[in-house]
C-alpha positions as CSV (number, residue, x, y, z in Angstrom):
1,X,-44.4,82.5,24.0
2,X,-48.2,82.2,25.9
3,X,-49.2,85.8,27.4
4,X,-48.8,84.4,31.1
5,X,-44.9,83.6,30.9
6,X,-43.1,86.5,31.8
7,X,-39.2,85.2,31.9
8,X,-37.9,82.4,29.4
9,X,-34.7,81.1,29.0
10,X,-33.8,79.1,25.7
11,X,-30.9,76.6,25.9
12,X,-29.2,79.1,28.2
13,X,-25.5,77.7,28.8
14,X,-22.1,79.7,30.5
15,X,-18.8,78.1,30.1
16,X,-15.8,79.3,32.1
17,X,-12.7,78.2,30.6
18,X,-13.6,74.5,29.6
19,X,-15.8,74.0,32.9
20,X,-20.2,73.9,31.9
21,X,-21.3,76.0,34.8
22,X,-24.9,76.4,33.4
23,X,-25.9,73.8,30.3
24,X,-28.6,74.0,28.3
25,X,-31.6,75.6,31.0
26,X,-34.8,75.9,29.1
27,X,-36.8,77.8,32.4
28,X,-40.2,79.0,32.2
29,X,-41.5,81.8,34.9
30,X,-45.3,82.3,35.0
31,X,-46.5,85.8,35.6
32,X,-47.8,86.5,39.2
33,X,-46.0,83.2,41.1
34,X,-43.3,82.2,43.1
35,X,-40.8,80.2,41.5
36,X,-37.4,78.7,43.3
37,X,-34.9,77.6,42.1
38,X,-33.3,74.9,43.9
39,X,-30.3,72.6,44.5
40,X,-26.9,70.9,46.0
41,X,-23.5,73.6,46.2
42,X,-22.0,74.0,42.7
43,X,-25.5,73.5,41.1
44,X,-25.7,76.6,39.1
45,X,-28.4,78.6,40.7
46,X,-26.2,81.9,41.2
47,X,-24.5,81.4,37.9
48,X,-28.1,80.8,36.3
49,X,-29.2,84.8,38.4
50,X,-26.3,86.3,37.0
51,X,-27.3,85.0,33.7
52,X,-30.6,86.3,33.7
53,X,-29.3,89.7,34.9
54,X,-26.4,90.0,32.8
55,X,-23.7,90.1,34.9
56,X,-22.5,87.1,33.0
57,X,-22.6,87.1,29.4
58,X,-24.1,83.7,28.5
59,X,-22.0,81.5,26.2
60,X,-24.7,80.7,24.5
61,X,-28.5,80.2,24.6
62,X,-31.8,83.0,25.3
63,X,-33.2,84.8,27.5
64,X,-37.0,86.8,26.8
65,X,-38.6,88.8,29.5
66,X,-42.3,90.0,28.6
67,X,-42.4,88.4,25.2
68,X,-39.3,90.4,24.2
69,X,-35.7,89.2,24.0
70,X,-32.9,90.6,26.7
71,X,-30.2,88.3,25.7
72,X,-27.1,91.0,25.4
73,X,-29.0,93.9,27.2
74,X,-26.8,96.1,29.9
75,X,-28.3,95.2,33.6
76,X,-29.7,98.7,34.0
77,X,-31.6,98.2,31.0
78,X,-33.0,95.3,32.0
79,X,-33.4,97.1,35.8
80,X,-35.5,99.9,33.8
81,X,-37.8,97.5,32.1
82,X,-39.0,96.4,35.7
83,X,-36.3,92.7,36.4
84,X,-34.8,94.0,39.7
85,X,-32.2,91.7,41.5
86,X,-32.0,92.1,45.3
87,X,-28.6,90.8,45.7
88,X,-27.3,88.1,48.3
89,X,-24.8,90.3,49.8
90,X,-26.9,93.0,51.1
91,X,-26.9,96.1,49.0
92,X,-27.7,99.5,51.1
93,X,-25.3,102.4,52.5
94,X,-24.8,101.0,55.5
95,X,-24.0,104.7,56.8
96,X,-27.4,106.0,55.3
97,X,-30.6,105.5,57.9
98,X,-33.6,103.3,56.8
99,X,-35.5,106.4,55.0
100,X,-32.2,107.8,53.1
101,X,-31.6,104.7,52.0
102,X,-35.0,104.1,50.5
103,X,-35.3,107.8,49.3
104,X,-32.3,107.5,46.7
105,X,-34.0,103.9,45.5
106,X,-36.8,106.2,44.7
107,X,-34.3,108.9,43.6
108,X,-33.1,106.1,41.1
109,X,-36.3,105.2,40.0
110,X,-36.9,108.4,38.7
111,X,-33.8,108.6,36.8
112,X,-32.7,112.5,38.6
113,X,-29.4,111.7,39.1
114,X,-28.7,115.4,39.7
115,X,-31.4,115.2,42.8
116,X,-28.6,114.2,45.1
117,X,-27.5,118.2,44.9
118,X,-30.9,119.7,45.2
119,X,-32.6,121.2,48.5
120,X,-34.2,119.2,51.1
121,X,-37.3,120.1,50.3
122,X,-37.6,119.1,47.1
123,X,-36.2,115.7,48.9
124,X,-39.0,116.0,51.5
125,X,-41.6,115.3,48.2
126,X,-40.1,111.5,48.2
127,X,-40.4,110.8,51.9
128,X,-44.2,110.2,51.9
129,X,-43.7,106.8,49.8
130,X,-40.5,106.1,51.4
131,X,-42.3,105.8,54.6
132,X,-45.0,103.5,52.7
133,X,-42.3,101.3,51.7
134,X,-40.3,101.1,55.0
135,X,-43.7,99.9,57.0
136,X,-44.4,97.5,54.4
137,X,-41.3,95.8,55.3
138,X,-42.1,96.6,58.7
139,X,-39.1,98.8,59.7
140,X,-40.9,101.8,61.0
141,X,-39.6,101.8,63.8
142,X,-36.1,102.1,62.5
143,X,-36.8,104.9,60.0
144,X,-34.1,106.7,61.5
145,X,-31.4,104.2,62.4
146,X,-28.2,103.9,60.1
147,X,-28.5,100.5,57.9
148,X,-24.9,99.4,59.4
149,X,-26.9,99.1,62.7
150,X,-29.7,97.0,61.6
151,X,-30.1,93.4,62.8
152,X,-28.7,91.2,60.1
153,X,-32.8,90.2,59.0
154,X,-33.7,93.9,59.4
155,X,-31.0,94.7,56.7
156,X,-32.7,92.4,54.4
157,X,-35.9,93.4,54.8
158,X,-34.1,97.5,53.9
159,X,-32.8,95.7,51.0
160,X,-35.9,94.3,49.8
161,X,-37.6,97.8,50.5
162,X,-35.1,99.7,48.3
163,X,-35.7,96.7,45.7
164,X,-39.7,98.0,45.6
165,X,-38.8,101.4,45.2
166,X,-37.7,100.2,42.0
167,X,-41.0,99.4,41.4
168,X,-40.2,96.0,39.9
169,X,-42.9,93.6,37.9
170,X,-40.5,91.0,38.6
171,X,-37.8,90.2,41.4
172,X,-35.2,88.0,41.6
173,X,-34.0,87.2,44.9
174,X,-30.4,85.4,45.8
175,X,-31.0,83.7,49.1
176,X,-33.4,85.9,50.8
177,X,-33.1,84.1,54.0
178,X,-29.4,83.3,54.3
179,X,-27.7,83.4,57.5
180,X,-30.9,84.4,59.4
181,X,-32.4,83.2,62.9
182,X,-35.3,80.9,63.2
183,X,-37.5,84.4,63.8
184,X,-35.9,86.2,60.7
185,X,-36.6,83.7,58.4
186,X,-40.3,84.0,59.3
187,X,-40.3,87.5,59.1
188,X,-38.4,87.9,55.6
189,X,-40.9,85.1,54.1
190,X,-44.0,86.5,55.0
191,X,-42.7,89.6,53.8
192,X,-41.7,87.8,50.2
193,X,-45.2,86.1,50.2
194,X,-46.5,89.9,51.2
195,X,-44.3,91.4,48.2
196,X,-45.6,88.5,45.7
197,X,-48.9,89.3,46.0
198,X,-48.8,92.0,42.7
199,X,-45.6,90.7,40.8
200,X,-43.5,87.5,40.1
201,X,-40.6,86.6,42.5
202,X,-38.1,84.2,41.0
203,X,-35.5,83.0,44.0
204,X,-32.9,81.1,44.9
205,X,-33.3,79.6,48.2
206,X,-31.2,76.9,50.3
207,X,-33.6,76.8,53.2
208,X,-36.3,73.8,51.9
209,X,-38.8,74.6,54.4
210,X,-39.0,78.4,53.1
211,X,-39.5,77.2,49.3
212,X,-42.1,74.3,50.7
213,X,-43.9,77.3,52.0
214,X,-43.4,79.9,49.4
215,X,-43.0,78.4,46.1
216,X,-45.6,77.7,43.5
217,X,-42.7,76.3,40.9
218,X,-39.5,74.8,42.2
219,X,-36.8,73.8,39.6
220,X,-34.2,72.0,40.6
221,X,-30.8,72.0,39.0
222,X,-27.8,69.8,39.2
223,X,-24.1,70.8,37.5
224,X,-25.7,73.1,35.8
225,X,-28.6,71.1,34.4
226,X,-32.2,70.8,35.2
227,X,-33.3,68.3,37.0
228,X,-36.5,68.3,38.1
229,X,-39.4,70.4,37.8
230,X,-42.7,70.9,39.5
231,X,-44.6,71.7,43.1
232,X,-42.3,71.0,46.0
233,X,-45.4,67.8,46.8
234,X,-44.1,66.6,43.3
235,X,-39.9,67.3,43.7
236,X,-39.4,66.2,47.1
237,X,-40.6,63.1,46.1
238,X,-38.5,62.6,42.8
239,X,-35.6,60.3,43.6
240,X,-33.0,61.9,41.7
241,X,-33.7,65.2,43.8
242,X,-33.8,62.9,46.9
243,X,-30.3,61.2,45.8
244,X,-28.7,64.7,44.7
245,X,-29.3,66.4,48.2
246,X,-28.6,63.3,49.7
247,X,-25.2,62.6,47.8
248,X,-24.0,66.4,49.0
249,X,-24.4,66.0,52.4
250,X,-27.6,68.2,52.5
251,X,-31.1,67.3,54.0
């Protein structure tokens, strides 16, 4: 594997009871870009995620992150090694305000499990990078609002921040912009763009004009298979990506 490929997948293939969900994805991430992938309902992307986070076993195939194989390894273990998912549902407790939520990210990240019983001082020692990571997702101004009264995009945006208290080298994110307004979306890109400026981002992503923006790889898949590869200048032009979206009802 060349030094600047940080996640690889090998013939990677997950079969659920006769039915190929993902066959035979040979993916390639470069260190330090933005790579989507793409495609029509049922393609696989999702499947593919929970592949490369183990929360499917693959049937059979590879996966190597940083030169060294992960096929098999528990999530957290793979978490610890710096591949953090940001899942599509969004993750935080929603009773929790924007800094507590943040603060036990960070609380995780040091692996004190036990902090949760010590004295709010020792607590108080976390707040000065929570409070870095909440403006660089630009939710200062909610610091102390509960996460279940967020706007939908502001939620995200918490999401993503407890995500970087990780303190991933590589994220993966399932439909960042989902379900968003015309100003969320904007705001939650620039913030992935922002976020991708010191690590990789691998995503899936059903809004094309956010991955035209975004994405410095896009792979496209198709029941389960790749399809095409490339810049978005070089996929939107391929006409079996053109017939695929096309053929599902999708622009």
């Amino acid at each position: 594997m060349t030094q600047d490929i940080i996640l690889e997948t090998r013939g990677l293939t997950k079969e659920f009871k006769g039915f190929v969900a993902v066959q035979n994805v040979s993916l390639r991430v470069r260190r330090g870009t933005i790579h989507a992938l793409i495609g029509p309902n049922g393609a696989g992307k999702t499947t593919c995620f929970n592949l490369l986070t183990h929360f499917l076993e693959p049937t059979r195939g590879q996966i190597f992150y940083n030169g060294r194989e992960i096929t098999g390894s528990r999530p957290a273990a793979i978490a610890r090694m710096g591949l953090v998912r940001s899942f599509q549902i969004s993750a935080v407790f929603p009773h929790l305000t924007v800094l507590e939520n943040v603060r036990i990210a960070l609380q995780r990240k040091r692996g004190a499990s036990f902090d949760f019983w010590r004295s709010e001082r020792v607590l108080e020692q976390l707040n000065a990078r929570a409070r870095e990571l909440i403006e660089a997702v630009g939710l200062t101004e909610f610091t102390g609002t509960a996460a279940v009264e967020l706007p939908y995009g502001r939620k995200r945006a918490l999401e993503i921040a407890t995500t970087l208290a990780l303190d991933p080298e590589m994220m993966l994110l399932d439909e960042p912009t989902a379900g968003m307004t015309h100003e969320d979306v904007e705001r939650i890109s620039a913030l992935v763009k922002k976020v991708a400026a010191n690590r990789t981002v691998l995503m899936v992503e059903h809004n094309l004009s956010v991955v035209a923006n975004l994405s410095d790889t896009i792979t496209v898949l198709q029941r389960g298979e790749i399809l095409a590869e490339g810049d978005y200048a070089t996929v939107s032009k391929d006409p079996q990506v053109i017939q695929a979206y096309m053929g599902s009802g999708h622009g």
